[in-house]
Biopython code that builds the backbone (N, CA, C, O; Angstrom):
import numpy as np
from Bio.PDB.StructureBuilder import StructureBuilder

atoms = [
    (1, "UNK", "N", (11.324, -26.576, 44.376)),
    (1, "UNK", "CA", (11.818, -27.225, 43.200)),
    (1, "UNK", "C", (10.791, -27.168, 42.055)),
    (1, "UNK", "O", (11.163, -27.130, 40.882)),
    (2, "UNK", "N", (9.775, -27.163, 42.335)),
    (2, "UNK", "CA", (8.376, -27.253, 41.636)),
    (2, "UNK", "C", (8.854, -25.714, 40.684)),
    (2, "UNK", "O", (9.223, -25.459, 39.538)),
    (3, "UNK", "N", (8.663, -25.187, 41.570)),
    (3, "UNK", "CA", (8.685, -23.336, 40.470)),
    (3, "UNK", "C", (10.431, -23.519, 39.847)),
    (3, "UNK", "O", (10.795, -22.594, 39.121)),
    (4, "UNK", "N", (11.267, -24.434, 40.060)),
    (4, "UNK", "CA", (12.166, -23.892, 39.583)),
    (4, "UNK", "C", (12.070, -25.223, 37.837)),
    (4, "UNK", "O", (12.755, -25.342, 36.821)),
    (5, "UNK", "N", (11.001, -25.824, 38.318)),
    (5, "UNK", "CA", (10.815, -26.703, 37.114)),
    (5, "UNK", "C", (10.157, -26.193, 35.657)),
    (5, "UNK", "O", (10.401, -26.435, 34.475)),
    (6, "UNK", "N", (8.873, -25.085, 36.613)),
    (6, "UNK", "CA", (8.228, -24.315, 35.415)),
    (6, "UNK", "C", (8.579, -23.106, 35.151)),
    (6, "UNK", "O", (7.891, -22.310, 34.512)),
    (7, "UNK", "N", (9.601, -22.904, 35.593)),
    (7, "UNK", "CA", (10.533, -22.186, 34.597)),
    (7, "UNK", "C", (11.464, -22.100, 33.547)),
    (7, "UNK", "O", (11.710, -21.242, 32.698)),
    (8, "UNK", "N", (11.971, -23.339, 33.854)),
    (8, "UNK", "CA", (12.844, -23.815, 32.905)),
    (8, "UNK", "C", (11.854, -24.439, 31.683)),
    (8, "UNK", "O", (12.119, -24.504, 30.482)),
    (9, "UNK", "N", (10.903, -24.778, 32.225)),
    (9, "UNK", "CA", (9.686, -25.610, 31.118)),
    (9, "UNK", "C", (9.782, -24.315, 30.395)),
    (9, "UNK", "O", (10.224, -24.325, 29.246)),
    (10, "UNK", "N", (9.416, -23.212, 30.946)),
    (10, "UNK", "CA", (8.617, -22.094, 30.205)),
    (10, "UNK", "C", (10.076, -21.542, 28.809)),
    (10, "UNK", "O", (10.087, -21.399, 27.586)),
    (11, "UNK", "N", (11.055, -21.404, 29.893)),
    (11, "UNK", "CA", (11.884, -20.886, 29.239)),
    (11, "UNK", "C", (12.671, -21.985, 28.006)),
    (11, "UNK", "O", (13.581, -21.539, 27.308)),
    (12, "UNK", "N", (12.170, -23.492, 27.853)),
    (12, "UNK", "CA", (12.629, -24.119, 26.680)),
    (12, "UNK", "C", (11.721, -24.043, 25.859)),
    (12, "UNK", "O", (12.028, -24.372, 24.713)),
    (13, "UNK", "N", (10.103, -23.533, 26.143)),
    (13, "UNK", "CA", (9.135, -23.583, 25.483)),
    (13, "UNK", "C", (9.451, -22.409, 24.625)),
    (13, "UNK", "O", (9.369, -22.575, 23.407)),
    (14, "UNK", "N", (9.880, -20.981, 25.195)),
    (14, "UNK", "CA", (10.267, -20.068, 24.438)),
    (14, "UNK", "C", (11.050, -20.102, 23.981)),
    (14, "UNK", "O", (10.828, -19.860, 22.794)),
    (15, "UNK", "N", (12.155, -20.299, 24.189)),
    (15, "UNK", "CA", (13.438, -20.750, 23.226)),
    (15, "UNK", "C", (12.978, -21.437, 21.996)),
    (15, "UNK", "O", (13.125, -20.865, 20.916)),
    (16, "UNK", "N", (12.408, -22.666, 22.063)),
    (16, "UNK", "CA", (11.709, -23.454, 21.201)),
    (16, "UNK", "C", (10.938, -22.787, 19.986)),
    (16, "UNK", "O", (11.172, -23.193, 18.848)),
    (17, "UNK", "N", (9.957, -21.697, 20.225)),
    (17, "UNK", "CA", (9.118, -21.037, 19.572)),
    (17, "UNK", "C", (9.842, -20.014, 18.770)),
    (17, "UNK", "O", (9.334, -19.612, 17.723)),
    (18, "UNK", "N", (11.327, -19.429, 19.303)),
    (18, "UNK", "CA", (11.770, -18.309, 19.208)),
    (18, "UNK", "C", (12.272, -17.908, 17.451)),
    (18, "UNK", "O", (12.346, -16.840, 16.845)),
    (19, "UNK", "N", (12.643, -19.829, 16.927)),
    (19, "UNK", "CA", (12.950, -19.693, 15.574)),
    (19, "UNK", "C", (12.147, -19.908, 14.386)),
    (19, "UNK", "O", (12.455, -20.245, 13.243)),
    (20, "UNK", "N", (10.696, -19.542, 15.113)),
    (20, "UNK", "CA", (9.425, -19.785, 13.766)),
    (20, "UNK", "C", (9.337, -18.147, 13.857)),
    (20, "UNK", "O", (9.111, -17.361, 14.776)),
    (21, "UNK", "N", (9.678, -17.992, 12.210)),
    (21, "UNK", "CA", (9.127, -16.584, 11.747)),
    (21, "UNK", "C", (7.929, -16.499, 11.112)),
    (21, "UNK", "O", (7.598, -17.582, 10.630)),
    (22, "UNK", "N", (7.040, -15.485, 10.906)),
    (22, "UNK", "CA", (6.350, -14.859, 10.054)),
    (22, "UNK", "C", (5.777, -15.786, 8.925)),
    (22, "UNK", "O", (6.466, -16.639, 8.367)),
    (23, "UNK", "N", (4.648, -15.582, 8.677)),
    (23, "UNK", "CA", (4.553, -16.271, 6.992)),
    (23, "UNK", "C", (4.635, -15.083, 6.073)),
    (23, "UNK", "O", (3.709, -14.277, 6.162)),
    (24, "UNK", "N", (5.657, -14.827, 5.147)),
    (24, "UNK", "CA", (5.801, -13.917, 4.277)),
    (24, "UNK", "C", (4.171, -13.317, 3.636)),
    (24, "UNK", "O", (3.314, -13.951, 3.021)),
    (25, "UNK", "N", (4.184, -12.079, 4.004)),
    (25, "UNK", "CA", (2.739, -11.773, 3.338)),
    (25, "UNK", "C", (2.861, -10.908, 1.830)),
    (25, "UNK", "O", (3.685, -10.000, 1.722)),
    (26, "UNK", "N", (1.971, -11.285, 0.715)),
    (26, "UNK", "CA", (1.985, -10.853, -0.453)),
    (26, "UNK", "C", (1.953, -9.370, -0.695)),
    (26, "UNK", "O", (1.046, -8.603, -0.373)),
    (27, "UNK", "N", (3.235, -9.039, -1.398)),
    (27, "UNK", "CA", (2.728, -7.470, -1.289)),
    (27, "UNK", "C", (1.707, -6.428, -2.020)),
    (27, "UNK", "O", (0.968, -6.880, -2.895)),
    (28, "UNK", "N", (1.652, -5.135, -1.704)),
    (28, "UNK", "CA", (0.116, -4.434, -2.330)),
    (28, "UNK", "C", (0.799, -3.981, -3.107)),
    (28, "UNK", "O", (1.945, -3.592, -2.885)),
    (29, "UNK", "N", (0.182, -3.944, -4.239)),
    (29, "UNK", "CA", (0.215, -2.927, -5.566)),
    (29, "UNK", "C", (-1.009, -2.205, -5.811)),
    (29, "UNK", "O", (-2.130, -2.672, -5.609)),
    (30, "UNK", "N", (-0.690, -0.744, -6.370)),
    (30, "UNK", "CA", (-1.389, 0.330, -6.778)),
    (30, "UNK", "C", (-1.766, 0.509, -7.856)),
    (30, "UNK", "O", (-0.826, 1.103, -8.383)),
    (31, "UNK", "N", (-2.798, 0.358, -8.827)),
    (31, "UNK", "CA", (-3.241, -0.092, -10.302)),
    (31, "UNK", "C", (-4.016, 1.865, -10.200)),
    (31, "UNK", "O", (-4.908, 2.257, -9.449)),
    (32, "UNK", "N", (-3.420, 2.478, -11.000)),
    (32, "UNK", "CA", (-4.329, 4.048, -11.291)),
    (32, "UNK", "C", (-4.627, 3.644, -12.875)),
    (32, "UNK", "O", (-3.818, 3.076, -13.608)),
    (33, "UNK", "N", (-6.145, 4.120, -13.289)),
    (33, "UNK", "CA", (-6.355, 4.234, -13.995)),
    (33, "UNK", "C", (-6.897, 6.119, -14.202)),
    (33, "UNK", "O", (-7.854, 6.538, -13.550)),
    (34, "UNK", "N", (-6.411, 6.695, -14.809)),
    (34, "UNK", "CA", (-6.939, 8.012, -14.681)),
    (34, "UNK", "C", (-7.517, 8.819, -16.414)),
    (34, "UNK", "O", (-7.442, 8.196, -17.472)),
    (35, "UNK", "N", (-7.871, 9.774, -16.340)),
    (35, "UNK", "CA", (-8.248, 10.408, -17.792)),
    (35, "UNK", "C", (-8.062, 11.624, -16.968)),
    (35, "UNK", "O", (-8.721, 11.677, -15.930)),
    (36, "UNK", "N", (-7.135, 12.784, -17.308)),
    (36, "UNK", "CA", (-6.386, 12.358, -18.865)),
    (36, "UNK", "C", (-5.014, 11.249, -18.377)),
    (36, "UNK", "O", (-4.802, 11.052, -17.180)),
    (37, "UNK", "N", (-4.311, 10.708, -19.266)),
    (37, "UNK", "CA", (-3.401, 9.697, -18.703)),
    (37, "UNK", "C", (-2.528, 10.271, -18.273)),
    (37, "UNK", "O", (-1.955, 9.680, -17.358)),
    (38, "UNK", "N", (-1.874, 11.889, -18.723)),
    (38, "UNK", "CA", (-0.871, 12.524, -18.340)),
    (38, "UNK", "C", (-1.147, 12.508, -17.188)),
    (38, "UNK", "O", (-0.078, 12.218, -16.652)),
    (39, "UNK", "N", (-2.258, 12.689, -16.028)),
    (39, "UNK", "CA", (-2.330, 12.491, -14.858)),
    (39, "UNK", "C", (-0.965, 12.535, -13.846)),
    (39, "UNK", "O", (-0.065, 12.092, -14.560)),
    (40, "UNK", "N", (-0.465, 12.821, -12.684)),
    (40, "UNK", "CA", (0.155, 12.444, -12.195)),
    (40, "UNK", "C", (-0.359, 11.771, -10.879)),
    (40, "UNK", "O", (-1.502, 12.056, -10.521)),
    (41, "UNK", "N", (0.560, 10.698, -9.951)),
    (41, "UNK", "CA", (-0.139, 10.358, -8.874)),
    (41, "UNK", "C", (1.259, 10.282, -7.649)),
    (41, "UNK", "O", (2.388, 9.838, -7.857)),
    (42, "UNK", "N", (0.706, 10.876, -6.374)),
    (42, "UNK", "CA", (1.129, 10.810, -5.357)),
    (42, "UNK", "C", (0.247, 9.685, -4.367)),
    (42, "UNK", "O", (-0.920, 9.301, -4.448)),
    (43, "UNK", "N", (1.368, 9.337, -3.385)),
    (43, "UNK", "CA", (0.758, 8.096, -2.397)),
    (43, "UNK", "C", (1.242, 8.786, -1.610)),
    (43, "UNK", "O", (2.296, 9.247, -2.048)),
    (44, "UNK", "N", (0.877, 9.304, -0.062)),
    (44, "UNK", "CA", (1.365, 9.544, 1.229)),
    (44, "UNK", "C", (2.174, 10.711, 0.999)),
    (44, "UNK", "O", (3.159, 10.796, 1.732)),
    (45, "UNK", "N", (1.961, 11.839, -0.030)),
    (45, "UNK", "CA", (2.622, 13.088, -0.224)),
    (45, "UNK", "C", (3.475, 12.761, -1.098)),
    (45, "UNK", "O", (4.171, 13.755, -1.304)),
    (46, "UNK", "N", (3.948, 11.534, -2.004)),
    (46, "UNK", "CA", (5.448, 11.033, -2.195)),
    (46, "UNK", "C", (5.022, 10.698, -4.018)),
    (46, "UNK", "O", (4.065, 10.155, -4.569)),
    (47, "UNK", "N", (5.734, 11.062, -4.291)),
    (47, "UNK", "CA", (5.338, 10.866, -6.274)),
    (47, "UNK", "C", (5.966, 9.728, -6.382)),
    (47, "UNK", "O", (7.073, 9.419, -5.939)),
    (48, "UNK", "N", (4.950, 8.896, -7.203)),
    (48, "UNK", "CA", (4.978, 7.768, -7.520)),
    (48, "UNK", "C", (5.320, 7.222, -9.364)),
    (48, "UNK", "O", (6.074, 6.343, -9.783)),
    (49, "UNK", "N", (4.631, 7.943, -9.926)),
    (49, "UNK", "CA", (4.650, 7.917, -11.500)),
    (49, "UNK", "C", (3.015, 8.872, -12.198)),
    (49, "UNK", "O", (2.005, 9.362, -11.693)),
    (50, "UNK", "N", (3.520, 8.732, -13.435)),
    (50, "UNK", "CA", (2.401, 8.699, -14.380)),
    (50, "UNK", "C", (1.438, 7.738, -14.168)),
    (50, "UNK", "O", (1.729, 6.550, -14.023)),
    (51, "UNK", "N", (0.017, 8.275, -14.131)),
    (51, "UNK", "CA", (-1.288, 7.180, -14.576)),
    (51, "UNK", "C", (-1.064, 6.228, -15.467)),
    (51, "UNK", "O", (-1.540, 5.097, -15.364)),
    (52, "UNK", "N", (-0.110, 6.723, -16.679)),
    (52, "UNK", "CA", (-0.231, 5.596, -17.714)),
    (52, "UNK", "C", (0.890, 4.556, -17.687)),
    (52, "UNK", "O", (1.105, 3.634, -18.474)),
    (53, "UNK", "N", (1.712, 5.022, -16.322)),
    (53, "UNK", "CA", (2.563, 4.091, -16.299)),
    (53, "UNK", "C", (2.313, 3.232, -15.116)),
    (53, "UNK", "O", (2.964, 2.201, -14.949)),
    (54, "UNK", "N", (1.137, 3.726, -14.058)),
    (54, "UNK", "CA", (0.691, 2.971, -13.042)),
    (54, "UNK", "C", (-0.018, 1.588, -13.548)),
    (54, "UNK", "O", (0.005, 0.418, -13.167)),
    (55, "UNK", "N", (-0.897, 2.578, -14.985)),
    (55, "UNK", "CA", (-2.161, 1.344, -15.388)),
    (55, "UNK", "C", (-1.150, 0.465, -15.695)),
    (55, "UNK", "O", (-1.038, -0.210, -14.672)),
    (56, "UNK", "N", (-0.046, -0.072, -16.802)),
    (56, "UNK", "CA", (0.384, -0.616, -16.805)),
    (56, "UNK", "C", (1.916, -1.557, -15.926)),
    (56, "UNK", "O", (2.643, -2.431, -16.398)),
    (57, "UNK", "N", (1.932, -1.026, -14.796)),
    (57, "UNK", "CA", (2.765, -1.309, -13.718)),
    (57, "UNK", "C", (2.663, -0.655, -12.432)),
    (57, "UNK", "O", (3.256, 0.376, -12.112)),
    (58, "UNK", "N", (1.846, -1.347, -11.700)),
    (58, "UNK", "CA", (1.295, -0.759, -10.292)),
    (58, "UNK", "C", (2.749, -0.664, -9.429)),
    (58, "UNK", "O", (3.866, -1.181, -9.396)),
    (59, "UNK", "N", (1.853, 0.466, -8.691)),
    (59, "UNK", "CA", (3.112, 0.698, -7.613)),
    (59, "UNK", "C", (3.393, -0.215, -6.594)),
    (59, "UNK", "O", (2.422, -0.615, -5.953)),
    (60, "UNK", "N", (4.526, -0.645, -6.292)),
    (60, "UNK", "CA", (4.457, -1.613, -4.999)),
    (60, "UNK", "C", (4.841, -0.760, -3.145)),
    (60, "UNK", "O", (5.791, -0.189, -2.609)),
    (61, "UNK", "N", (3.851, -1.046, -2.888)),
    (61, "UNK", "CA", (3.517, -0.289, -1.676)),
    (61, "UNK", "C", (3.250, -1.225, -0.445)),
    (61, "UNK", "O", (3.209, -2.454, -0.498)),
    (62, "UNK", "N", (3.036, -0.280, 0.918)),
    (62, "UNK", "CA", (2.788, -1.495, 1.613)),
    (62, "UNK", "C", (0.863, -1.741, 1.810)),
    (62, "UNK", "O", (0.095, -0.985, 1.215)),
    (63, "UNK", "N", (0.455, -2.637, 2.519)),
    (63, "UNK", "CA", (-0.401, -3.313, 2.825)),
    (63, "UNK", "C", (-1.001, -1.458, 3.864)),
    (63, "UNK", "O", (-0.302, -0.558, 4.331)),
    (64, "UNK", "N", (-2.432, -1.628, 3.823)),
    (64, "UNK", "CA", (-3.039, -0.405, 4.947)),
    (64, "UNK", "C", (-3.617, 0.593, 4.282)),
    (64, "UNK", "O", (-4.322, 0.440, 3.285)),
    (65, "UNK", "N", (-3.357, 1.589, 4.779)),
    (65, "UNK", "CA", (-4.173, 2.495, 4.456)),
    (65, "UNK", "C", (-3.439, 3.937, 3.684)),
    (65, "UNK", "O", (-2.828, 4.630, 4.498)),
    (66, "UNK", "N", (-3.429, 4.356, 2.529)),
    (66, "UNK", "CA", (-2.558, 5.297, 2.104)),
    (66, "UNK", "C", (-3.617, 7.028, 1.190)),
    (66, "UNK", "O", (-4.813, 7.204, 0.957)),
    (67, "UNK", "N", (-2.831, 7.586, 1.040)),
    (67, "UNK", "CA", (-3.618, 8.984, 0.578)),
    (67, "UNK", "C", (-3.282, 8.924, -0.347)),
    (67, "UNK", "O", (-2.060, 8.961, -0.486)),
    (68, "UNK", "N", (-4.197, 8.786, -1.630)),
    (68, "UNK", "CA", (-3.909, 9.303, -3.038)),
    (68, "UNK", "C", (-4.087, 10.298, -3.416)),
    (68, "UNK", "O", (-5.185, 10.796, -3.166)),
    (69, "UNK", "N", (-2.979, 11.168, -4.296)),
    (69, "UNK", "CA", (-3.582, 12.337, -5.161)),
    (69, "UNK", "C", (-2.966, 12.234, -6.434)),
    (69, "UNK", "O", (-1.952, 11.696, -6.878)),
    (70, "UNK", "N", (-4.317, 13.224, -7.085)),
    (70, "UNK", "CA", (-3.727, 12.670, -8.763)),
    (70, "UNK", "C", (-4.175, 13.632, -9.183)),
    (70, "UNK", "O", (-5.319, 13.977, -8.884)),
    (71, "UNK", "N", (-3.233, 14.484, -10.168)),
    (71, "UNK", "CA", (-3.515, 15.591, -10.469)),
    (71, "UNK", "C", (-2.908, 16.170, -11.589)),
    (71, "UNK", "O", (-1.683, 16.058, -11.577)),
    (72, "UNK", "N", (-3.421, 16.802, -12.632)),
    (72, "UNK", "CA", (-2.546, 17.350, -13.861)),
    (72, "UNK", "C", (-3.119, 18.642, -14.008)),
    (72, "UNK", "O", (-4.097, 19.077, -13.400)),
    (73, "UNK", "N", (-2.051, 19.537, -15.337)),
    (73, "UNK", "CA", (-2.031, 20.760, -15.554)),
    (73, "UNK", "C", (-3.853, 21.081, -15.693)),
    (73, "UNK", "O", (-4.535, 20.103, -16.001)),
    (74, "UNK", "N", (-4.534, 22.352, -15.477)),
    (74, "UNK", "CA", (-5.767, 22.472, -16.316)),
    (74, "UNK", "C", (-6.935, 21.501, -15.638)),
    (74, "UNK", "O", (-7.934, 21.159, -16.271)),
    (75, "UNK", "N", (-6.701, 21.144, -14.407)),
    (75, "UNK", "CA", (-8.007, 19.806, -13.738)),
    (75, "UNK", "C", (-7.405, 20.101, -12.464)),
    (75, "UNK", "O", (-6.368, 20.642, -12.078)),
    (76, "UNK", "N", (-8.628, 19.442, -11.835)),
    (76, "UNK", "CA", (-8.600, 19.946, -10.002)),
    (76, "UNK", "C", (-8.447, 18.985, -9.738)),
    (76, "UNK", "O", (-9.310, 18.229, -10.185)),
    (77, "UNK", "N", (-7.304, 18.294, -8.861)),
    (77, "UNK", "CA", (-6.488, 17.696, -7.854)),
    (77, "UNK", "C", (-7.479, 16.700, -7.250)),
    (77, "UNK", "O", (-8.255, 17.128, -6.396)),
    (78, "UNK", "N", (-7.534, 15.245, -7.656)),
    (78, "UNK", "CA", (-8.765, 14.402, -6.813)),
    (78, "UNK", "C", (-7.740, 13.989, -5.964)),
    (78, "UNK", "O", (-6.604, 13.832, -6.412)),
    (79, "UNK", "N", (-8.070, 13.745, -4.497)),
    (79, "UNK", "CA", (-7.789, 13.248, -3.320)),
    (79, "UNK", "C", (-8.644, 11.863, -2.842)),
    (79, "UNK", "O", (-9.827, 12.042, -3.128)),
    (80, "UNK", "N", (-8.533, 11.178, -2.513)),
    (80, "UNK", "CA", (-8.758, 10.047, -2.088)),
    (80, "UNK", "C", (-7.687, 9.099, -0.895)),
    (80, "UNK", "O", (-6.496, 9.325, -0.679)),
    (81, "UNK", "N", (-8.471, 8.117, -0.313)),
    (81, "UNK", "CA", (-8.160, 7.337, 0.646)),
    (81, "UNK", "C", (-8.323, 6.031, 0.330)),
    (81, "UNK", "O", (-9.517, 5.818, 0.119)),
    (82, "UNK", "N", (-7.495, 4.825, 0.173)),
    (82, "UNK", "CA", (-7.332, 4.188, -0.334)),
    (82, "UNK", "C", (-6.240, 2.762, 0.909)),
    (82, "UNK", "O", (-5.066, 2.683, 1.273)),
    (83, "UNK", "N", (-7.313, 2.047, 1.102)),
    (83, "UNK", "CA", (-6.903, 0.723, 1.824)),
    (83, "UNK", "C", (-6.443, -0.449, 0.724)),
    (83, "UNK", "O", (-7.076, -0.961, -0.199)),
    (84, "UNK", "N", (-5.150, -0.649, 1.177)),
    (84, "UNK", "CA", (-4.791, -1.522, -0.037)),
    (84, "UNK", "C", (-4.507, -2.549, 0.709)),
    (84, "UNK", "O", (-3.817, -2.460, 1.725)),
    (85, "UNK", "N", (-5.088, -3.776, 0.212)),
    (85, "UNK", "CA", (-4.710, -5.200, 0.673)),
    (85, "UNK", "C", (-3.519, -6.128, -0.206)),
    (85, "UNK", "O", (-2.960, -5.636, -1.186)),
    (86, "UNK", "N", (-3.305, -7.111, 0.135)),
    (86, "UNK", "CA", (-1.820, -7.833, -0.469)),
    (86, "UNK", "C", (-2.985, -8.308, -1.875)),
    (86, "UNK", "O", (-4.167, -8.650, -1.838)),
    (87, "UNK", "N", (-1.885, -8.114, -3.203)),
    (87, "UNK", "CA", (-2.397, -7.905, -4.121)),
    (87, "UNK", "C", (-2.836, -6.584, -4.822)),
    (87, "UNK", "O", (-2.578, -5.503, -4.292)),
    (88, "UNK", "N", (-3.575, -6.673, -6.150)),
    (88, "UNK", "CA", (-3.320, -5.510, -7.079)),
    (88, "UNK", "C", (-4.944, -4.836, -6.880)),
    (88, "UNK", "O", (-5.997, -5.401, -7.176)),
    (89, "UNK", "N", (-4.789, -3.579, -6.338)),
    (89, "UNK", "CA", (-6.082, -3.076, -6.329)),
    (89, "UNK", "C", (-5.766, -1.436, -7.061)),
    (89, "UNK", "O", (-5.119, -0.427, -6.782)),
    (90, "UNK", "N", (-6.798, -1.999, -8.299)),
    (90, "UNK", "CA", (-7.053, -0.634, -9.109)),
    (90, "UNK", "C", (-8.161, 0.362, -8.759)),
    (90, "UNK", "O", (-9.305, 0.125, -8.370)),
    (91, "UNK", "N", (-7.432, 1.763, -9.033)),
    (91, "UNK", "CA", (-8.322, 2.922, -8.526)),
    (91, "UNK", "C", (-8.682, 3.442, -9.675)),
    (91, "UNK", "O", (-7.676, 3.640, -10.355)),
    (92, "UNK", "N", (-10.157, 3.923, -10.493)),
    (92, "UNK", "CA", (-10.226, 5.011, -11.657)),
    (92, "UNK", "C", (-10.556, 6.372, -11.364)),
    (92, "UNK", "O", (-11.572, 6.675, -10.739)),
    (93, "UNK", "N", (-9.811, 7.117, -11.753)),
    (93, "UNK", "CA", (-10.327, 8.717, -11.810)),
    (93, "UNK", "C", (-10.672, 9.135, -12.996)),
    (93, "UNK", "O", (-10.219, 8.725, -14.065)),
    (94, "UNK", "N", (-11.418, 9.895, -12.844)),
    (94, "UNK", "CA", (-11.527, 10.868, -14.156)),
    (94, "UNK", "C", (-11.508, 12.571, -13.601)),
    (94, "UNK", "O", (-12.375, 13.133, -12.931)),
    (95, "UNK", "N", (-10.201, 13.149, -14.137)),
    (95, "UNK", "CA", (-10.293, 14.265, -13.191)),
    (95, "UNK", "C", (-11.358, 15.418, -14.184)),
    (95, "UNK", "O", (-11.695, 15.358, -15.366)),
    (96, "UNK", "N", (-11.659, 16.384, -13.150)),
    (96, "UNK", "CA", (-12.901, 17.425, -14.201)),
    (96, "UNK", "C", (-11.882, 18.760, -14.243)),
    (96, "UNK", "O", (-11.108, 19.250, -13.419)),
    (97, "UNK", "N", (-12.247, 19.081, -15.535)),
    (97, "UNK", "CA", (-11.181, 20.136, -16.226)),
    (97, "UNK", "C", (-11.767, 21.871, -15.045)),
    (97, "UNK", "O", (-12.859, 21.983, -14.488)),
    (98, "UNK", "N", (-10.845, 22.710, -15.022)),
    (98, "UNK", "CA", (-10.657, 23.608, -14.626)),
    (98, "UNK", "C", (-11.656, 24.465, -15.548)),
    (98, "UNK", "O", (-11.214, 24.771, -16.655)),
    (99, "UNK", "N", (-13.221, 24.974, -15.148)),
    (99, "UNK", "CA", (-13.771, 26.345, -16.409)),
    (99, "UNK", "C", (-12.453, 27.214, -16.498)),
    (99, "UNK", "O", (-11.524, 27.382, -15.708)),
    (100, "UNK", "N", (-12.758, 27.757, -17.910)),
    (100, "UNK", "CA", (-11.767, 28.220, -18.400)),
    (100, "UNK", "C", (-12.593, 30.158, -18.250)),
    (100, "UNK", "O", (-11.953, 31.134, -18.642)),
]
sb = StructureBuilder()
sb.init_structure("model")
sb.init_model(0)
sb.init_chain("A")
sb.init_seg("    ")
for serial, (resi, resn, name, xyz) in enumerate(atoms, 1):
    if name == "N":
        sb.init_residue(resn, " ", resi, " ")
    sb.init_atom(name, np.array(xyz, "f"), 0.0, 1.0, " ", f" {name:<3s}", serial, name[0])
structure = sb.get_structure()
């Protein structure tokens, strides 16, 4: 009778627990600041916007770890790795022009 008591304990204890969710966590945004602004920027292979439209409206992304690239006509392609936490974390580039 004993084991058939702490089971049922166990199993109202889980039941019990079963309807507390999550605490909603704040989401990450992507702040690019780049030169030149025409810049473009990719996250995880995936186009995201213009630099000059990041600086002023970050991307909303998730929380971890993501691959940036940012790259325009005439300049070499900066790559970066980029851990974004809940909240707005800005990246600056300055990309270097292509010798002509």
């Amino acid at each position: 009778m004993t084991g058939t008591r702490a089971v049922l304990g166990v199993t109202a204890l889980l039941a019990a627990c079963g309807g507390a969710k999550p605490a909603p966590t704040q989401p990450a945004s992507l702040r690019v600041v780049a030169e030149p602004a025409t810049a473009t920027v990719q996250v995880d292979e995936r186009f995201v916007g213009a630099a000059r439209v990041l600086d002023a409206r970050p991307a909303q992304l998730t929380a971890g770890k993501h691959r940036v690239t940012v790259e325009a006509p005439g300049y070499f392609p900066h790559d970066l790795e980029v851990t974004l936490a809940p909240g707005v974390t800005s990246v600056e580039v300055k990309l270097r022009a292509v010798p002509r």
